[in-house]
C-alpha positions as CSV (number, residue, x, y, z in Angstrom):
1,X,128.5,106.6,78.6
2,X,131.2,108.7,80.0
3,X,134.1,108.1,82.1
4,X,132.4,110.5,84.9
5,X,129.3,108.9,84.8
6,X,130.8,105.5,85.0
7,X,132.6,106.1,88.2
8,X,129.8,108.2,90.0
9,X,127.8,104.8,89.1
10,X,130.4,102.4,90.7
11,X,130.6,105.0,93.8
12,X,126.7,104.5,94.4
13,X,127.0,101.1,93.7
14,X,129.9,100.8,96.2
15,X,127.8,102.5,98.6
16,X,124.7,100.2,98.4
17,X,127.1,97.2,98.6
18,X,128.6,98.4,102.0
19,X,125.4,99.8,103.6
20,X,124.4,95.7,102.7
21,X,127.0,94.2,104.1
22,X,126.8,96.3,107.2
23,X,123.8,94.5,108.1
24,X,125.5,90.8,106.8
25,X,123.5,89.0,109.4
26,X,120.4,88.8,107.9
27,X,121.1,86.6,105.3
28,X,123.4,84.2,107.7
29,X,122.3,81.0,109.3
30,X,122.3,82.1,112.8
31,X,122.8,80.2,116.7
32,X,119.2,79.8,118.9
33,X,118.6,82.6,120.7
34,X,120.6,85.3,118.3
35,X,118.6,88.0,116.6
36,X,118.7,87.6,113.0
37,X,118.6,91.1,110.9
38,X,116.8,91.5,108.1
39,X,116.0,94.7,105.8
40,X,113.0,96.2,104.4
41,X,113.4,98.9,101.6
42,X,111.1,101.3,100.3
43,X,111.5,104.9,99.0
44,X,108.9,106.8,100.3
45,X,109.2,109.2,103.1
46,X,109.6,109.0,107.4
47,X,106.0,110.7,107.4
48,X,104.1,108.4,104.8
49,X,101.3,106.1,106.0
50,X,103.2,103.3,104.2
51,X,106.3,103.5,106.1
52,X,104.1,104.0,109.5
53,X,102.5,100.6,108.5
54,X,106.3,99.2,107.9
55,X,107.1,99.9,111.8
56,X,104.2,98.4,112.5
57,X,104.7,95.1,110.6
58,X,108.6,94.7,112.2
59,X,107.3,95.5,115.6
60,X,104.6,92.0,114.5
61,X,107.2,90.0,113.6
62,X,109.5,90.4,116.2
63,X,106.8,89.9,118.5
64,X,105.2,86.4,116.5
65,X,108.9,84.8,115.8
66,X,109.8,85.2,119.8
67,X,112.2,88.1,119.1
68,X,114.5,85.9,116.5
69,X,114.0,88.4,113.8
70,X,114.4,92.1,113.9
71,X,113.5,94.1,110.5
72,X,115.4,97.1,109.6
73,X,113.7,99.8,107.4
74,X,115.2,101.5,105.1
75,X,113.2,104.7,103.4
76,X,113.6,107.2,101.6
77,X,115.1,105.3,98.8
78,X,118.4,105.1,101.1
79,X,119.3,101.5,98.8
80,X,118.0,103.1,95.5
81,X,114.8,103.3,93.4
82,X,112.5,100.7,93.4
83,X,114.3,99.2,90.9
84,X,117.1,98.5,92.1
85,X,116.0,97.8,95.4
86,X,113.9,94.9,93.7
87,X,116.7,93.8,92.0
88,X,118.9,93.6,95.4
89,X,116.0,91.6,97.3
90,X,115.9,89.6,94.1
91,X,119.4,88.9,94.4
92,X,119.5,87.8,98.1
93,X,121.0,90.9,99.5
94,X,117.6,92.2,100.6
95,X,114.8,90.7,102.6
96,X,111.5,92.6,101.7
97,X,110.8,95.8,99.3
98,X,108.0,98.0,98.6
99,X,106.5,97.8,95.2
100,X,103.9,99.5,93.0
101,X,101.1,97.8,91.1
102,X,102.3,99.1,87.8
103,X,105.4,97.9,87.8
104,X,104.5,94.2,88.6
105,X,103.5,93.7,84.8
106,X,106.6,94.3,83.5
107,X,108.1,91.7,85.5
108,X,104.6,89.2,84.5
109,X,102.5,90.0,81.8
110,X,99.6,88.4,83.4
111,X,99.2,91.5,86.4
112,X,98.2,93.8,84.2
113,X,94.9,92.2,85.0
114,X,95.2,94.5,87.9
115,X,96.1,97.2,86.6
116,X,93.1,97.3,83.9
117,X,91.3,101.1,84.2
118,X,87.8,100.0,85.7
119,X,88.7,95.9,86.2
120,X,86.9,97.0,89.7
121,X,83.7,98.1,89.7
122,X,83.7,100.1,93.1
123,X,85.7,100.4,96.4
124,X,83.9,96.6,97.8
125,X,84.8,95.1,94.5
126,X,88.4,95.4,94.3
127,X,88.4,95.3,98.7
128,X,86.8,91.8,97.8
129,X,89.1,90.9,95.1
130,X,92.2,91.9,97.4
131,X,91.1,90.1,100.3
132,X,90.1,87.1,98.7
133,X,92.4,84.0,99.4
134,X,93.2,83.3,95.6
135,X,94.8,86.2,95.2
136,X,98.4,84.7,96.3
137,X,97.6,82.0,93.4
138,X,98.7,85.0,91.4
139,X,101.1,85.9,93.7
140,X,102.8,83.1,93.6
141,X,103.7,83.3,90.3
142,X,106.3,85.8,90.2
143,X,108.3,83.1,92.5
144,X,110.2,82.6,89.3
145,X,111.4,85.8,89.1
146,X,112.6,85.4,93.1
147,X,110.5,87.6,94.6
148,X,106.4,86.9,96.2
149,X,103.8,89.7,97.3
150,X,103.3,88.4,100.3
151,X,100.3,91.5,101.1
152,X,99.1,94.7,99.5
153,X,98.8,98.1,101.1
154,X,95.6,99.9,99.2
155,X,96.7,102.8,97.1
156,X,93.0,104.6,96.6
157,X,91.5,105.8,93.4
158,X,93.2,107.4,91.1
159,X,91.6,110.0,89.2
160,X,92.6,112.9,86.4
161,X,93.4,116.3,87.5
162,X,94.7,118.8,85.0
163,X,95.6,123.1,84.9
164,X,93.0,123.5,81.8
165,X,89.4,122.5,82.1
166,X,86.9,120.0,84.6
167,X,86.7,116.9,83.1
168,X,83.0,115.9,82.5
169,X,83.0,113.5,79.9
170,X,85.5,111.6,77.6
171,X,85.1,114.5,75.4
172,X,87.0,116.9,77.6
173,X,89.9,114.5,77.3
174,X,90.6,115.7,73.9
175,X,93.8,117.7,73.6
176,X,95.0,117.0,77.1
177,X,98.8,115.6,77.8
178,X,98.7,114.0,80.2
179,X,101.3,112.2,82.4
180,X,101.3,108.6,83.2
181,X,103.5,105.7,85.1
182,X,105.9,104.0,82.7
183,X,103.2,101.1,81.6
184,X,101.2,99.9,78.1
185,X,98.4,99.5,80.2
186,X,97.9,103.2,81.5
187,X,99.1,104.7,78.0
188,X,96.8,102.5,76.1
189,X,94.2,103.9,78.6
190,X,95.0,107.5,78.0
191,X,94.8,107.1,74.2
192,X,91.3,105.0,74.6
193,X,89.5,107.7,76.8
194,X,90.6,110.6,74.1
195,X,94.2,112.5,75.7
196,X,97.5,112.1,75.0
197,X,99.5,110.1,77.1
198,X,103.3,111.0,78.4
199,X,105.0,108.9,80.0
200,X,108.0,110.2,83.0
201,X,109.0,109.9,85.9
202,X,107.5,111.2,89.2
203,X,110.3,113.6,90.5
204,X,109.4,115.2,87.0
205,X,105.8,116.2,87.0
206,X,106.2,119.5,89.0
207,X,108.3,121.1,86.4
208,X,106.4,119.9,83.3
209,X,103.1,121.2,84.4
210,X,104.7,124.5,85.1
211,X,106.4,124.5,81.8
212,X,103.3,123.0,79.7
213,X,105.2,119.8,78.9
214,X,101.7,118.6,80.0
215,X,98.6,119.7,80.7
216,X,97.6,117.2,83.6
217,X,98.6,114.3,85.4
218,X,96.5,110.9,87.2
219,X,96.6,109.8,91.0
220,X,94.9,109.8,94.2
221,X,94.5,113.1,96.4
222,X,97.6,112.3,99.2
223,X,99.8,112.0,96.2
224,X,98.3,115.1,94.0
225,X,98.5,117.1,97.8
226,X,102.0,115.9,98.8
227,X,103.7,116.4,95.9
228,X,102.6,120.0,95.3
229,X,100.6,119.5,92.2
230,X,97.7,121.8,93.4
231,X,99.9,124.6,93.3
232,X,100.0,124.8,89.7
233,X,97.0,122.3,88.6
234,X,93.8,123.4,89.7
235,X,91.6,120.7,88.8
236,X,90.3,117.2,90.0
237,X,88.1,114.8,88.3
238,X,86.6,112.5,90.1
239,X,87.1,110.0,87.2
240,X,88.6,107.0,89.7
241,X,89.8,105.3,86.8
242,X,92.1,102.7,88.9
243,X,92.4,101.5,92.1
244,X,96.4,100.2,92.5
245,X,97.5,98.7,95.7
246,X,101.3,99.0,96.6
247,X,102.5,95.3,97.6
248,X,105.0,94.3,100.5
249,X,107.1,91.4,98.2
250,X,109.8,88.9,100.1
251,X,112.9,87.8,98.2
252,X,112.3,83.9,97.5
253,X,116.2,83.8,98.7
254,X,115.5,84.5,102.2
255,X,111.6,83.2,101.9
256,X,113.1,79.5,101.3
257,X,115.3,79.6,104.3
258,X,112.2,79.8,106.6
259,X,110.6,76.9,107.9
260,X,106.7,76.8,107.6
261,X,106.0,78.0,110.8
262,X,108.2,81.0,110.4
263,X,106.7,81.6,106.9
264,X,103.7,81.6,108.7
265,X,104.4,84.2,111.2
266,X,105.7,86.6,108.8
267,X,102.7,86.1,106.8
268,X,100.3,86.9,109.8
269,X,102.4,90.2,110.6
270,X,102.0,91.0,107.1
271,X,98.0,90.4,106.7
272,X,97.5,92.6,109.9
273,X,99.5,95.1,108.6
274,X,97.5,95.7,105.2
275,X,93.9,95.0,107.0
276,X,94.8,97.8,109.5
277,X,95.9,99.9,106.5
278,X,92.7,100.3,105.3
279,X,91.2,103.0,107.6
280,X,94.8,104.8,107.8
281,X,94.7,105.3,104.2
282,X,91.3,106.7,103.8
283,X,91.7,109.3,106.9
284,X,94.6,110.3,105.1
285,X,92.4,110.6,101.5
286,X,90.0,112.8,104.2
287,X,92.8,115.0,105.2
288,X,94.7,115.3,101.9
289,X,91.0,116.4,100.1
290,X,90.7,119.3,102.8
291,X,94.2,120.3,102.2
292,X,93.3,120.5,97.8
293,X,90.2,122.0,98.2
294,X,91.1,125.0,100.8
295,X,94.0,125.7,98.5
296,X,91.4,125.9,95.9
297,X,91.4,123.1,94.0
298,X,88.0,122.5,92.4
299,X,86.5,119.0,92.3
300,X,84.0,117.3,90.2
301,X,82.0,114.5,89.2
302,X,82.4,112.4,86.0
303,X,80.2,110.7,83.9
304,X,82.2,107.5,84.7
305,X,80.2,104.7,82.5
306,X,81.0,106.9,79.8
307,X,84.4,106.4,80.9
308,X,84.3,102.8,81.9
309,X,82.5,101.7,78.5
310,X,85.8,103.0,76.7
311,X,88.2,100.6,78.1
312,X,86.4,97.5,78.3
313,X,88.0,96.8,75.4
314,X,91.2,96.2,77.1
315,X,89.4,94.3,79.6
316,X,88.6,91.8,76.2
317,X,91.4,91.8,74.8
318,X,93.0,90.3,78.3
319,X,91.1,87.9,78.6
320,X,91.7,87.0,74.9
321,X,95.6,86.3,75.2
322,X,95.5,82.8,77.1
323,X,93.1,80.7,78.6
324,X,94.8,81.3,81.8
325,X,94.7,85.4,81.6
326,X,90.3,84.7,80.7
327,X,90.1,82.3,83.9
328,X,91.9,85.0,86.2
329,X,89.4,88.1,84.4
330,X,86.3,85.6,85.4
331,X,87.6,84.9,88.5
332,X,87.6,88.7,89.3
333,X,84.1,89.8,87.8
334,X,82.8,86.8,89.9
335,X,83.8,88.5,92.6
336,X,81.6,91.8,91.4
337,X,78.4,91.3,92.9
C-alpha cells in the first residue's frame, strides 16, 4: 500500500469520524424532554424511492416517541459505502443503515436462503414470506454480529438483460458474461443456468458493457433505467430470477438502550414504512418500463420453469447443510400455496 494511499485513507477516515461526532448526541443518555439525535445512512440518491420512504419513517418516529427522537439521514453514501456504514452502526457510532439482500450472507451463511434464484414462486409468495411474523426469527440472528433488520423495503424482480441476443431459454445463456453482485449464491446461479458469471462492482457496469468486458448484466427495470444501462444494452428478459428486498437494520448498540416501549415505536414506524413501500415501488417499476421501452429496449418472455428447474439444486443443497437451514427452506415452501 502506498504512503499516498495511506494518508488519503486516514483523511476520509478523519472525515467520517468528525461528521459522527458532530451529531454526538445520539448515542448519549439524554435529560426528559431533550431531543435525542440519531442517524440513518444509506447510499442511494435524494430522488430514490428508498430515501423518500427514509423521510417518511423519521417523520413516524418522531411523531410515535412524542418528539424524543429525531433521525438524521444521511445519503448518498455521505458516511461511506455500505460497508463501512455497516461497520460504523455496528460499532455504535451509527443508529440505522440501509442494506442489500446479498450482502446479508456474508455476514450469516444461513440468508442465503433468501437469496436462492427462484426460492419464491411468484410476487404473493415471497410478499407472504416477507410479511410473515417469523421472518424476524431470522432476523434476529444476526444480533450477534450487532446489528437486526428490523424491516425490508421490496427490491422487485430481477431479471437478465444483455447487448447480444433475447434470452428465451437456458440455452441462449451460453457464451454470455455476465455481471453479478459480489455473492456464491448469484455466481453459482450464473454458471447453473449456462453464462459466465463476473463479479464487480456497480459504479463499474457502464464502462464494461461498452468495452465488452461483459456482455449483460441482472436487475430490476428502475435500476437497468437509472443507471443508464439501456443506452448501451438493448435487451430484457423477463427471466425474474430473484426477488431481493433491501432491509432497514438497527445497531444492537443503540437498540439495547431502548426500553420496550420505545423498541416498539421504532418498530411500528418501521413496519408502516415497508407496507407503504409496496405500491411506491411498483409505480416506479411502471414508470421505469416506459422509460426502457421508448428508448427501445426490447422485452421478452422466458421460459422460466426451464429456468427455475436449473437451480433447484441449490435450493437442495441448502437445505442439506443443517437441520436448521432444511427447517427455514420448509418453512418458506409452506408458505407457497
Amino acid at each position: 500500500m502506498s504512503k499516498k494511499f495511506t494518508v488519503l485513507r486516514l483523511v476520509a477516515l478523519f472525515f467520517v469520524f468528525a461528521v459522527i461526532m458532530s451529531c454526538s448526541k445520539g448515542s448519549e443518555s439524554v435529560d426528559a424532554g431533550e431531543v435525542k439525535e440519531i442517524r440513518l445512512a444509506h447510499t442511494l440518491p435524494q430522488n430514490h424511492p428508498v430515501h423518500q420512504a427514509y423521510i417518511k419513517f423519521s417523520e413516524l418516529v418522531k411523531e410515535y416517541t412524542g418528539g424524543k427522537y429525531e433521525i438524521v439521514i444521511y445519503p448518498d453514501a455521505q458516511l461511506g459505502n455500505q460497508t463501512a456504514a455497516i461497520q460504523l452502526t455496528q460499532s455504535g457510532g451509527l443508529e440505522f443503515v440501509h442494506m442489500n439482500a446479498a450482502i446479508l450472507e456474508g455476514f450469516e451463511p444461513i440468508f442465503t436462503l433468501i437469496n436462492l434464484p427462484y426460492i419464491f414462486k411468484d410476487y404473493d409468495h415471497y410478499t407472504r414470506v416477507m410479511t410473515d411474523p417469523k421472518i424476524r426469527e431470522l432476523y434476529e440472528v444476526l444480533r450477534s454480529k450487532n446489528f437486526i433488520p428490523i424491516a425490508h423495503l421490496e427490491g422487485g424482480a430481477r431479471s437478465m438483460y444483455n447487448k447480444t441476443r433475447p434470452i428465451v431459454t437456458p440455452a441462449d445463456m451460453k457464451g454470455l458474461k455476465i455481471r453479478v453482485q459480489e455473492s456464491a449464491t448469484h455466481i453459482e446461479m450464473i454458471d447453473l443456468l449456462g453464462g459466465s458469471a463476473v463479479a464487480m462492482s456497480p459504479s463499474e457496469i457502464y464502462t464494461a458493457l461498452q468495452q465488452n468486458v461483459i456482455d449483460g448484466a441482472e436487475n430490476n427495470s428502475p435500476t437497468f433505467e437509472s443507471q443508464k444501462h439501456y443506452e448501451v444494452t438493448k435487451y430484457y428478459s423477463l427471466t425474474e430470477h430473484m426477488r431481493l428486498s433491501d432491509f432497514l437494520a438497527v445497531g444492537v448498540p443503540f437498540w439495547d438502550t431502548l426500553t420496550e416501549e420505545e423498541q416498539g415505536q421504532f418498530l411500528q414506524a418501521a413496519s408502516e414504512v415497508s407496507a407503504e413501500f409496496s405500491p411506491v415501488w411498483n409505480e416506479g417499476v411502471a414508470t421505469s418500463d416506459k422509460i426502457l421501452k421508448d428508448a427501445g429496449v426490447t422485452y421478452n418472455d422466458v421460459d422460466q420453469e426451464a429456468f427455475r428447474a436449473l437451480v433447484i439444486p441449490m435450493h437442495e443443497e441448502y437445505g442439506s447443510k443443517s437441520p436448521e437451514n432444511a427447517q427455514w427452506l420448509e418453512w418458506v415452501r409452506s408458505l407457497e400455496q
